[in-house]
KOLDRENTI-140718 format. One line per 2 residues: number of its first residue (from 1); for each residue x, y, z of N, C-alpha, C. Coordinates in Angstrom, 3 decimals. Layout:
BEGIN
NUM) X Y Z X Y Z X Y Z ~ ...
***
This chain:
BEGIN
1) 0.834 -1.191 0.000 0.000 0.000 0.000 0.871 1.244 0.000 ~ 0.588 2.354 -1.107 1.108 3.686 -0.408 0.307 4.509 -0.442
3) 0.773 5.369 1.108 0.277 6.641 1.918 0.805 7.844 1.868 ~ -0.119 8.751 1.132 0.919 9.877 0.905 0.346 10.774 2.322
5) 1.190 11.921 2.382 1.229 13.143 2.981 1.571 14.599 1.978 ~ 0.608 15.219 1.660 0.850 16.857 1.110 0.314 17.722 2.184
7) 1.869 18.223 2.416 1.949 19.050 3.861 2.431 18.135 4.690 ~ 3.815 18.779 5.211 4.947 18.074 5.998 4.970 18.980 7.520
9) 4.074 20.116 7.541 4.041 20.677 8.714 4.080 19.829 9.856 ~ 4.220 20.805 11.085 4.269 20.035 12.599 2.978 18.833 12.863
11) 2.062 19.192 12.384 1.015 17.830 12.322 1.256 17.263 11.073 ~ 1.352 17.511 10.096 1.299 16.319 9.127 2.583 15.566 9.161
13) 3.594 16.179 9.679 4.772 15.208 10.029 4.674 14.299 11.161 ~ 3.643 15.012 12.066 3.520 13.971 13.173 2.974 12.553 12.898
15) 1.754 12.858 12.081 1.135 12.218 11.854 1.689 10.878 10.474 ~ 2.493 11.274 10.149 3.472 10.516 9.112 4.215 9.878 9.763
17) 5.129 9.864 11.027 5.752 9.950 11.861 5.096 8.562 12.520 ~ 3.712 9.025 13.284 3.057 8.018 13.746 2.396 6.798 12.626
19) 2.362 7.172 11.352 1.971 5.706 10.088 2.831 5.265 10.206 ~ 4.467 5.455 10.112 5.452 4.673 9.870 6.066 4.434 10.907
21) 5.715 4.467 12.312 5.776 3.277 13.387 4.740 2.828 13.694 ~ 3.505 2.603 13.328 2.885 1.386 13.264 2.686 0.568 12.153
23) 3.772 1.064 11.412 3.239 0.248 9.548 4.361 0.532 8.931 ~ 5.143 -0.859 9.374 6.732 -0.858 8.434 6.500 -1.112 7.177
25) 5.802 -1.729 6.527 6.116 -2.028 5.620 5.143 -1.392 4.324 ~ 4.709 -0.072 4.612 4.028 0.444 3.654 4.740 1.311 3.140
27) 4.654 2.030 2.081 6.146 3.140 1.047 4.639 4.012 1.459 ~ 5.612 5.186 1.623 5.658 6.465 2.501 6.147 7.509 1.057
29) 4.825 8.378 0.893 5.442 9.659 -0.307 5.340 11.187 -0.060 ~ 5.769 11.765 0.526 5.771 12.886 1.083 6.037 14.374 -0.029
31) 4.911 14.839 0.247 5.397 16.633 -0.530 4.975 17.732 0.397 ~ 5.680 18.629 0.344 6.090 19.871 0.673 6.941 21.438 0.409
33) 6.040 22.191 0.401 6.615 23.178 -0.441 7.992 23.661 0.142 ~ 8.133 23.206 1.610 9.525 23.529 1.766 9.799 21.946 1.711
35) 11.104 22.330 0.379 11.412 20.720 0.258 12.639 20.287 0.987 ~ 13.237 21.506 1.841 14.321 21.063 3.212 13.510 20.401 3.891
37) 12.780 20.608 4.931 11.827 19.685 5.600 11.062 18.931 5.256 ~ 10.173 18.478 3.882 10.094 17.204 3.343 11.497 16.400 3.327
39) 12.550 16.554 2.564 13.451 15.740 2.756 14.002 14.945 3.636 ~ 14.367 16.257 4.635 14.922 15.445 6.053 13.675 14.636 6.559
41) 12.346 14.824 6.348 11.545 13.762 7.202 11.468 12.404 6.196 ~ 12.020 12.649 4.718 12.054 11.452 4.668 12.796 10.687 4.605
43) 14.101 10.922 4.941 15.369 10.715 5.581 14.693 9.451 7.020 ~ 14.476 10.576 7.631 13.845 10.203 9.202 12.918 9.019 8.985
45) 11.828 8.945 8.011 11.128 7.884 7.951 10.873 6.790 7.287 ~ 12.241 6.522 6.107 12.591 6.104 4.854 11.325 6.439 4.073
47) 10.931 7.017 3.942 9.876 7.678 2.924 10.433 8.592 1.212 ~ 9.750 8.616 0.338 10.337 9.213 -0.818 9.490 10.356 -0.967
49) 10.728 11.360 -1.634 9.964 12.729 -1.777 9.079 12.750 -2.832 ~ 8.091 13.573 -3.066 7.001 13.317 -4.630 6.459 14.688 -4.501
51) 5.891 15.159 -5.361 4.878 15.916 -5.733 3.535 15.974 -5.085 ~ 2.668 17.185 -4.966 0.760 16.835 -4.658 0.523 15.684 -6.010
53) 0.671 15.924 -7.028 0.335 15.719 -8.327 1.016 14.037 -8.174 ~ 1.848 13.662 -8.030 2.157 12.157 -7.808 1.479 11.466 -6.587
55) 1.329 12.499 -5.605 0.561 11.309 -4.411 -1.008 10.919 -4.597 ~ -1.449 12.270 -5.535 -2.959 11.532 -5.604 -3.160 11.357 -6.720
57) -2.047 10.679 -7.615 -2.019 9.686 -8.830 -1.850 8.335 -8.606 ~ -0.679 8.195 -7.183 -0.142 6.658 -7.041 -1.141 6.092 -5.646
59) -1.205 7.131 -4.724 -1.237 6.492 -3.234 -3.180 5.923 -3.102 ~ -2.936 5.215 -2.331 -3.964 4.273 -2.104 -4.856 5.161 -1.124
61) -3.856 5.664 -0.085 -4.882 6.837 0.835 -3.986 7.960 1.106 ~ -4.020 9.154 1.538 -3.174 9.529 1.807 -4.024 11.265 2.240
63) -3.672 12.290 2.604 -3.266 12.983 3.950 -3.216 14.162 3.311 ~ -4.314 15.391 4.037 -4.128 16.489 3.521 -3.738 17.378 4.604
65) -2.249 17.835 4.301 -1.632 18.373 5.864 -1.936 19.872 5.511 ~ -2.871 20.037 4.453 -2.576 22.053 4.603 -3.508 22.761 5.100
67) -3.660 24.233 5.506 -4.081 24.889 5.940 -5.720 25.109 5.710 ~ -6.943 25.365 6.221 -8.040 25.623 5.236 -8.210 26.405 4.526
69) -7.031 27.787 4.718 -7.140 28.492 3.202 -6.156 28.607 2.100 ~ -5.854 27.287 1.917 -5.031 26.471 1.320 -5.479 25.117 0.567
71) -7.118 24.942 1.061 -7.204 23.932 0.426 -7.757 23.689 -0.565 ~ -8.358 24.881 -1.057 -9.113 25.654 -2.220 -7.779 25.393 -3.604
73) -6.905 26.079 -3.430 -5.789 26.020 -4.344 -5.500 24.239 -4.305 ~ -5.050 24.049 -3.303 -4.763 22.729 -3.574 -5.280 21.629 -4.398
75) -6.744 21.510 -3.671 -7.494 20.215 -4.776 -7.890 21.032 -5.731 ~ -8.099 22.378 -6.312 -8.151 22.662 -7.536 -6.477 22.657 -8.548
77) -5.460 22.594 -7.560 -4.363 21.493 -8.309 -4.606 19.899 -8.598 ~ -4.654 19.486 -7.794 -4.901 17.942 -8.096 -5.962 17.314 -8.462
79) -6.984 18.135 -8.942 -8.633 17.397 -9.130 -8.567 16.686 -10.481 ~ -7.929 17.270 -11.098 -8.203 16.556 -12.385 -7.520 14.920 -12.291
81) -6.298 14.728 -11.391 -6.016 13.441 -11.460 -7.202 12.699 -10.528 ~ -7.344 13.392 -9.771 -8.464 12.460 -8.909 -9.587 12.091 -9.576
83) -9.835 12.931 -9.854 -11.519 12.531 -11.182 -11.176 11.059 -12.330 ~ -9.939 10.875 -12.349 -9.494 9.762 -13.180 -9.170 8.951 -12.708
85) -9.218 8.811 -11.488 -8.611 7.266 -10.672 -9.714 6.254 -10.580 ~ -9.174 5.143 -10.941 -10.580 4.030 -10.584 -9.556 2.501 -9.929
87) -9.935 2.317 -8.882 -10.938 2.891 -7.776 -9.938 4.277 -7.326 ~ -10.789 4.753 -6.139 -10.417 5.722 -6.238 -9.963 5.762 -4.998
89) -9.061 6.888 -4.468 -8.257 6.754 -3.818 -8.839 7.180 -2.089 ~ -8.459 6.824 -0.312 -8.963 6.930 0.631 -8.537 8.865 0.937
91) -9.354 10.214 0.741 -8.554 11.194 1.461 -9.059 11.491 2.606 ~ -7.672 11.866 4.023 -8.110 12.021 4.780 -7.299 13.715 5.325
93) -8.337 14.481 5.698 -8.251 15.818 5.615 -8.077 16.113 7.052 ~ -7.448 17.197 7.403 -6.913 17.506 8.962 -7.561 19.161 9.299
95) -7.596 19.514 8.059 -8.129 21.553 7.580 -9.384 21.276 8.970 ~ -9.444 22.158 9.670 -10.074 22.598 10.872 -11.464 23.533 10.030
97) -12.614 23.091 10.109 -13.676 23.652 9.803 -14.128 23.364 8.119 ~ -12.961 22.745 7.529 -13.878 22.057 6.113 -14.244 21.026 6.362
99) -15.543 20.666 5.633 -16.516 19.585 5.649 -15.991 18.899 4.643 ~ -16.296 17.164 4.500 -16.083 16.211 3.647 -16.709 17.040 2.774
101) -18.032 17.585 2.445 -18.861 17.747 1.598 -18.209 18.977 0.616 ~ -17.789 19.710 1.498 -16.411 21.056 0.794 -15.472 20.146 -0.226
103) -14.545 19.277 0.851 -13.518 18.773 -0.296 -14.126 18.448 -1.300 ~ -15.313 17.083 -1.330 -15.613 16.735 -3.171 -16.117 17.710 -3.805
105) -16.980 18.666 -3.305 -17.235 19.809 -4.003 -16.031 20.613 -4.363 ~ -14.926 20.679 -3.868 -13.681 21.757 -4.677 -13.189 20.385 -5.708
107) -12.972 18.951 -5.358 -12.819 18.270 -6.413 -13.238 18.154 -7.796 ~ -14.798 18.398 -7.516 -15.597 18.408 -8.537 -16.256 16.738 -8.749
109) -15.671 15.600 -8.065 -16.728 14.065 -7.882 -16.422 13.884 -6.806 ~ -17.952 12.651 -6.327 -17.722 12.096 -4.792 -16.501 11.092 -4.837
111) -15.830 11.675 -3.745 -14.425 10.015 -3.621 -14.958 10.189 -1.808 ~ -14.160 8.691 -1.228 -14.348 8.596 0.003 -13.393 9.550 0.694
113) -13.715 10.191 1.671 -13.372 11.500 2.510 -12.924 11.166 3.713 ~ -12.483 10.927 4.509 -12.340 10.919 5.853 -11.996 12.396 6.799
115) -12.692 12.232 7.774 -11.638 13.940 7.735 -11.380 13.162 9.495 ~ -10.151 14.265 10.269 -9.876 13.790 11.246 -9.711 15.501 12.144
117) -9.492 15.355 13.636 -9.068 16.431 14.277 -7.940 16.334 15.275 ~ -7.079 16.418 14.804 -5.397 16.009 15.987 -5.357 17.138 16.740
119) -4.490 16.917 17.480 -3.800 17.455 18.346 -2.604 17.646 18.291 ~ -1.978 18.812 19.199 -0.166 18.862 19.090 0.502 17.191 20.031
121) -0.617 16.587 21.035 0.543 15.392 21.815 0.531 14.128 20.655 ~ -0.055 14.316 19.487 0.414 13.360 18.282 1.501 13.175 18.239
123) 2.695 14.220 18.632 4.054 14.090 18.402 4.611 13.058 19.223 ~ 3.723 13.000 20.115 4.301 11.541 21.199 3.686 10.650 21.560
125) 2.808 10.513 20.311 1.946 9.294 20.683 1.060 9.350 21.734 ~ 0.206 10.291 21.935 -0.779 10.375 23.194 -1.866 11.675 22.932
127) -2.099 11.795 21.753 -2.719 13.070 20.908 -4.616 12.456 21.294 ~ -5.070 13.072 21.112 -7.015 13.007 21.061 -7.060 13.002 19.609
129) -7.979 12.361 18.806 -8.471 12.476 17.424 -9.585 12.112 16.942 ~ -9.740 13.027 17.257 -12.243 12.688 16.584 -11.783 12.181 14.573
131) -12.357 11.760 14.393 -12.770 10.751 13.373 -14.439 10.459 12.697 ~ -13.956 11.303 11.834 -15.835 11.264 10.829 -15.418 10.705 9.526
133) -16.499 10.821 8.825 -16.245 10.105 7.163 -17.670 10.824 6.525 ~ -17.479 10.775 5.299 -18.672 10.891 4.469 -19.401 9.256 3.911
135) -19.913 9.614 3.551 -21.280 8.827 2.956 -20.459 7.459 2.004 ~ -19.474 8.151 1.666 -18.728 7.678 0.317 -17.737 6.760 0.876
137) -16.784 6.947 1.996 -16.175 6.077 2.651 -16.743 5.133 3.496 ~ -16.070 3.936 3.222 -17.160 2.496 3.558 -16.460 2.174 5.214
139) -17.035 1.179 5.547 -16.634 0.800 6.993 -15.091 0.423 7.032 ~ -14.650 -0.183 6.214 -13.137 -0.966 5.663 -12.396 0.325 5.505
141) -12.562 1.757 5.213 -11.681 2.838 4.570 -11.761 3.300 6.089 ~ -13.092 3.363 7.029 -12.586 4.135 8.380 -11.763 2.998 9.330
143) -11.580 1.625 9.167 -10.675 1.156 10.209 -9.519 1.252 9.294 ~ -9.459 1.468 7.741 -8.085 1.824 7.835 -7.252 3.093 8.083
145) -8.087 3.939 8.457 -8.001 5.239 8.877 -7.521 4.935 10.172 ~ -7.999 4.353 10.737 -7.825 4.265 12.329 -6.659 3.093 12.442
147) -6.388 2.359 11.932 -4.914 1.602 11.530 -3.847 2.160 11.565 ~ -3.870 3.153 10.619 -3.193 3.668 10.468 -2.155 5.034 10.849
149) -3.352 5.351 12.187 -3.213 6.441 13.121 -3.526 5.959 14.746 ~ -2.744 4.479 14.512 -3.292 3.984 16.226 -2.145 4.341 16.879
151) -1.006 4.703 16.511 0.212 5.166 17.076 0.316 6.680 17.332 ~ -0.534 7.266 16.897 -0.996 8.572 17.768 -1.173 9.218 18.468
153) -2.694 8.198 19.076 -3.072 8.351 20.266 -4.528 7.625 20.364 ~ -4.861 8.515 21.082 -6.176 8.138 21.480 -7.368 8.469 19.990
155) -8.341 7.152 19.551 -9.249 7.875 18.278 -10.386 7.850 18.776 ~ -10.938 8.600 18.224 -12.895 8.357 18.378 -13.719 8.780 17.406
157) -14.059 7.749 16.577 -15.195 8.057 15.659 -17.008 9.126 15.863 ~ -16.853 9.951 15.515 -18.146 11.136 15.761 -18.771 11.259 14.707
159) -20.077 11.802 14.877 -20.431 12.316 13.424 -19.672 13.727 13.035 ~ -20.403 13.984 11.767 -18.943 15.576 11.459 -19.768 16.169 11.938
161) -21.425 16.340 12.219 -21.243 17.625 13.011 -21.104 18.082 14.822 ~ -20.418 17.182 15.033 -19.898 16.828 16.494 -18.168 17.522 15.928
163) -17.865 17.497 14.526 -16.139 17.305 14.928 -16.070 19.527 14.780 ~ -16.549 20.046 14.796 -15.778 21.642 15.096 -15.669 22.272 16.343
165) -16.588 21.065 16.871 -16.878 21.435 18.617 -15.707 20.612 19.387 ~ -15.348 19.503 18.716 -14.041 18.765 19.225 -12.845 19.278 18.931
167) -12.768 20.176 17.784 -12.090 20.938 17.157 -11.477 22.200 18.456 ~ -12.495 22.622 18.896 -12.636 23.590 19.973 -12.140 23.254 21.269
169) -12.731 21.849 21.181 -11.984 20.865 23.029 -10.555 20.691 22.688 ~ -10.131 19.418 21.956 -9.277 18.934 22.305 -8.471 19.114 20.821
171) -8.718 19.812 20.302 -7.633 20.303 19.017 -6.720 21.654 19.463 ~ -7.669 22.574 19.790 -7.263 24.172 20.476 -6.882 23.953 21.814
173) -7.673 22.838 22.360 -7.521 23.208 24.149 -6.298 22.709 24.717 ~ -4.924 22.077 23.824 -3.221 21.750 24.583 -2.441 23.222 24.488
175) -3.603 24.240 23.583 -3.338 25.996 23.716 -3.644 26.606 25.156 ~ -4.865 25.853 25.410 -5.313 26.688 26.390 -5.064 26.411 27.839
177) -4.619 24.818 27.718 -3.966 24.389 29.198 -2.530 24.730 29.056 ~ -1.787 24.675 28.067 -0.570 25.407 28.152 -0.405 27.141 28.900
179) -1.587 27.780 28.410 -2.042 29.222 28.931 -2.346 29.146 30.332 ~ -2.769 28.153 30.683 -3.528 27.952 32.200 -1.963 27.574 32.842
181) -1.144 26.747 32.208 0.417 26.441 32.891 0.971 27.665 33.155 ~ 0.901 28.470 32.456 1.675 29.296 32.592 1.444 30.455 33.626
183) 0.314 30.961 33.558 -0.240 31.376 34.446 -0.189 30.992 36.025 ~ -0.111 29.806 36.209 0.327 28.867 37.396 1.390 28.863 37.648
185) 2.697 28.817 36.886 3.475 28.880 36.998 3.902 30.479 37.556 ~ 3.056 31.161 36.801 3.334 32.573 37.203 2.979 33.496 38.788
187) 2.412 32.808 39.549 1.576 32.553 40.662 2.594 32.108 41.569 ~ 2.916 30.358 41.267 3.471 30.064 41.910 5.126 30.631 41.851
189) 5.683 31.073 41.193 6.807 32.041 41.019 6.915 32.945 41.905 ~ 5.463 33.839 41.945 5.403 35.075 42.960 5.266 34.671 44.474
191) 4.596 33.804 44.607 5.178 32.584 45.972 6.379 32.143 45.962 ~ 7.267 32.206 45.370 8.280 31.599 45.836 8.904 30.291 45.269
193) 8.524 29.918 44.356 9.309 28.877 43.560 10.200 28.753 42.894 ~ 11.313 28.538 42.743 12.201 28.774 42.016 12.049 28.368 40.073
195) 12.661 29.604 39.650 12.374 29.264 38.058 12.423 27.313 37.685 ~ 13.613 27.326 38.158 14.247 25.736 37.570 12.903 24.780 38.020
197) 11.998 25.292 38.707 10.926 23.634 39.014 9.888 23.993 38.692 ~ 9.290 24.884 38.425 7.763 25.683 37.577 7.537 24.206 37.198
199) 8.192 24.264 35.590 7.670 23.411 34.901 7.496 22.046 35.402 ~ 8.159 21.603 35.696 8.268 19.932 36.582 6.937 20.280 37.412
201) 6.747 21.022 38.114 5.691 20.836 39.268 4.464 21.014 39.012 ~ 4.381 22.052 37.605 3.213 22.325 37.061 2.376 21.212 35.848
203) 3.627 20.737 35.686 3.017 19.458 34.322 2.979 18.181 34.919 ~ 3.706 18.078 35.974 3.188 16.674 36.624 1.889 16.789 37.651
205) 1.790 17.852 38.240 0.461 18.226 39.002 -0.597 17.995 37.427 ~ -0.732 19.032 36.447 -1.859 18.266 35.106 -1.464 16.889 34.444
207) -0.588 16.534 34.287 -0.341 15.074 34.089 -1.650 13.955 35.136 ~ -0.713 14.639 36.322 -1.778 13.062 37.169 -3.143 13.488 37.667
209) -3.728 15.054 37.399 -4.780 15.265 37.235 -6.269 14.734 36.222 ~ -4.851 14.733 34.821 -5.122 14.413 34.264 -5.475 12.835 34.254
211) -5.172 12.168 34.538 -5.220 10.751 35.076 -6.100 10.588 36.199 ~ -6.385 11.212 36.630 -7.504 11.040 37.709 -8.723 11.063 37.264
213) -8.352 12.076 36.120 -10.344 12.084 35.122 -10.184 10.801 34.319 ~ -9.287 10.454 33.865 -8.825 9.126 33.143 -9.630 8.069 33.292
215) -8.777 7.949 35.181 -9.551 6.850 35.624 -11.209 6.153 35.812 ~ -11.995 7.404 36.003 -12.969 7.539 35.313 -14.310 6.982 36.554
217) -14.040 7.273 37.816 -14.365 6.462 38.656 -15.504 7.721 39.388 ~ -14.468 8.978 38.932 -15.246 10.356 39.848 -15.517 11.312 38.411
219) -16.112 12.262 38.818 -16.413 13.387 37.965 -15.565 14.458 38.151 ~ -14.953 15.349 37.243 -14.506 16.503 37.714 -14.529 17.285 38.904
221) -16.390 17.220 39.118 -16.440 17.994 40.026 -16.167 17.088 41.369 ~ -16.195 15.991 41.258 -16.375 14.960 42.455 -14.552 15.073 42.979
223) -13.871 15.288 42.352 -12.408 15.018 42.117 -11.643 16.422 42.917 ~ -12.668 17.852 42.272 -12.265 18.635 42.831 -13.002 19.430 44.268
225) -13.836 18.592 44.885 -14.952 18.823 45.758 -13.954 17.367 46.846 ~ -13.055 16.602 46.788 -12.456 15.563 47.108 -11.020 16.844 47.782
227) -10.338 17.732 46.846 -9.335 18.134 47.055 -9.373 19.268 47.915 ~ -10.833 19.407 48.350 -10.991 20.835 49.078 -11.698 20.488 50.401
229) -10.749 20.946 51.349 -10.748 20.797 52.650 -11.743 22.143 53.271 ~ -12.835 22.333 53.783 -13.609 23.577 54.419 -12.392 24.185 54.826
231) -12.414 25.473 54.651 -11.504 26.593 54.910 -9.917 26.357 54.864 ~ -10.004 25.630 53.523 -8.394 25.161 53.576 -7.651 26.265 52.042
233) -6.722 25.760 52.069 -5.981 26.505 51.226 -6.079 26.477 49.434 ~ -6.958 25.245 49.406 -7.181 25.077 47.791 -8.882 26.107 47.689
235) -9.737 25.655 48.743 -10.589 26.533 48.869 -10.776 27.528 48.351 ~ -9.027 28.544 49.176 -9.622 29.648 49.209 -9.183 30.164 47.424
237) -7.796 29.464 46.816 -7.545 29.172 45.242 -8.866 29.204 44.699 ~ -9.340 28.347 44.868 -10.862 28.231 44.053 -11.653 30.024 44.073
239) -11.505 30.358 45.038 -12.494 31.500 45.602 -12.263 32.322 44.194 ~ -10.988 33.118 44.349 -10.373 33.296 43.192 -10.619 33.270 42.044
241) -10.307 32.082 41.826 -11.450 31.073 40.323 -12.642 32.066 40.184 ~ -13.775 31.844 41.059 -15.148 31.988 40.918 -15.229 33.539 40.974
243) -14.185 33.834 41.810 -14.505 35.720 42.144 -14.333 36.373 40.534 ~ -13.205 35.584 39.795 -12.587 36.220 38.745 -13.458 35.916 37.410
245) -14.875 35.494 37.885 -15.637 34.881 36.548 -14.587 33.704 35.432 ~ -13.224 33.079 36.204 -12.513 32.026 35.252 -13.976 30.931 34.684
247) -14.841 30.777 35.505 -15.593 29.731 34.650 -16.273 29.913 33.255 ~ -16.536 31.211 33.210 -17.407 32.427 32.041 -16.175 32.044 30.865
249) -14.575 32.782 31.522 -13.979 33.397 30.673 -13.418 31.807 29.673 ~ -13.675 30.253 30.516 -13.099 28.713 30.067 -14.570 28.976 28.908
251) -15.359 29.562 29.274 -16.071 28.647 28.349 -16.572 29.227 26.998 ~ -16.659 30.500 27.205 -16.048 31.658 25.791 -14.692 31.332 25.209
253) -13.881 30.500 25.994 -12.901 30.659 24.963 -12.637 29.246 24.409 ~ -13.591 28.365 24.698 -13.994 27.186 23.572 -15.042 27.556 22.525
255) -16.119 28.023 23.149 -16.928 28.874 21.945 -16.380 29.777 21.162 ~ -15.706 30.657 21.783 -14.690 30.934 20.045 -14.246 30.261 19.480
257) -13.443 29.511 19.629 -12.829 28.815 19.140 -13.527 27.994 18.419 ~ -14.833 27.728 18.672 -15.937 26.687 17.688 -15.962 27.753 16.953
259) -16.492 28.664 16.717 -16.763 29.861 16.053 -16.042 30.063 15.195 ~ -14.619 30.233 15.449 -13.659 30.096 14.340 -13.495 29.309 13.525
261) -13.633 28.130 14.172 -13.671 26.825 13.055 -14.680 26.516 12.053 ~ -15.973 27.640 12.429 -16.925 27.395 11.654 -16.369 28.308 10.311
263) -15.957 30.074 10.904 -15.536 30.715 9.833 -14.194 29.933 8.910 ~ -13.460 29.136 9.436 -12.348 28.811 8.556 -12.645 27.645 7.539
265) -13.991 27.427 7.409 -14.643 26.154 6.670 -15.400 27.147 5.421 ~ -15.101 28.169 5.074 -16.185 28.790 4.459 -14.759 29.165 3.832
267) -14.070 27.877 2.800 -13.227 28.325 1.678 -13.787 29.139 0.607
***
């Protein structure tokens, strides 16, 4: 089988990255307009460099790493080979706010679509990834979708109009807990922490937080109603929280962020 990638960026390399450690033995065709960083990744992944125009002539499925206002130009580059393939080839799209129904429409025919929503912890194998399809991709094209991206991370099949709102959670939101680190870090600094352990103390405190919702035994709120002692010191942290409207300001800034994803689908 070959899997292409057009667009070698920080996710589509990840995500190339993660096909070719769970799938030795598939040929790997990579393009990118910077062809220094296509190269070296295919150096890195024994993969061969190619063209847009060769991957969705040869590859069996393969990976649209570009931007959404980028993808207009793009498949109106490559449509004409696609319209000629029989059978036709698996695409799976990453563009934040285009619909399957966008891509075959800039193609100009129905082919099977997959579209997906990563994350930046793809790079280490521990990423979130909602998973939809169109009409056109059969049950066999979404487990090879999911085959092929089990070295990722975590997948979950949704319908698409569930994926701009996931788009908003867990695509945007390793932005917004990074923002929340820092901030913590910035806190605990003015208390007294020394620069050198911020980070250590702040990412292993959300690490095994994180693992506590994991486990799946309590609820958020049960978890953080567990950590608060009457008139104790996380308490009065929380107070804070609530005095400062933080719950208002968490949840406007996933609704933008849906919001955006809706405007960046309107190639």
């Amino acid at each position: 089988m070959k899997c292409g990638f057009i667009g070698c960026g920080n996710m589509g390399g990840a995500l190339a990255t993660a096909v070719r450690k769970g799938n030795c033995d598939i040929t790997i065709l990579l393009a990118d307009n910077d062809t220094q960083k296509r190269d070296s990744l295919c150096e890195t992944l024994q993969a061969s460099a190619a063209t847009a125009e060769q991957i969705a002539s040869e590859c069996d499925v393969f990976f649209l790493g570009v931007k959404p206002q980028g993808m207009k130009s793009l498949l109106e580059q490559i449509s004409c080979v696609l319209t000629k393939r029989n059978p036709a080839p698996l695409i799976i799209t990453m563009a934040a706010g285009v619909t399957t129904n966008t891509i075959t429409d800039l193609i100009g025919t129905v082919l099977p679509v997959v579209r997906i929503m990563p994350n930046t912890p793809v790079q280490l194998g521990c990423g979130m990834i909602e998973v939809c399809r169109n009409q056109t991709a059969t049950d066999e094209q979404i487990d090879l979708a999911l085959d092929l991206l089990k070295e990722a991370g975590k997948l979950d099949v949704i319908p698409e109009d569930l994926i701009d709102a996931a788009s908003a959670l867990s695509g945007s939101g390793p932005a917004f807990v990074y923002y929340f680190a820092e901030q913590l870090m910035a806190g605990a600094n003015q208390c007294g922490i020394p620069d050198e352990k911020l980070v250590a103390y702040t990412a292993q405190t959300l690490l095994g937080a994180a693992q506590m919702m994991l486990k799946g035994d309590q609820t958020p709120e049960e978890l953080r109603i567990a950590v608060c002692s009457p008139g104790g010191s996380t308490l009065a942290g929380l107070t804070a929280m609530q005095t400062d409207a933080f719950d208002t300001a968490v949840q406007d800034t996933v609704k933008r962020a849906f919001a955006r994803s809706k405007e960046l689908g309107k190639v």
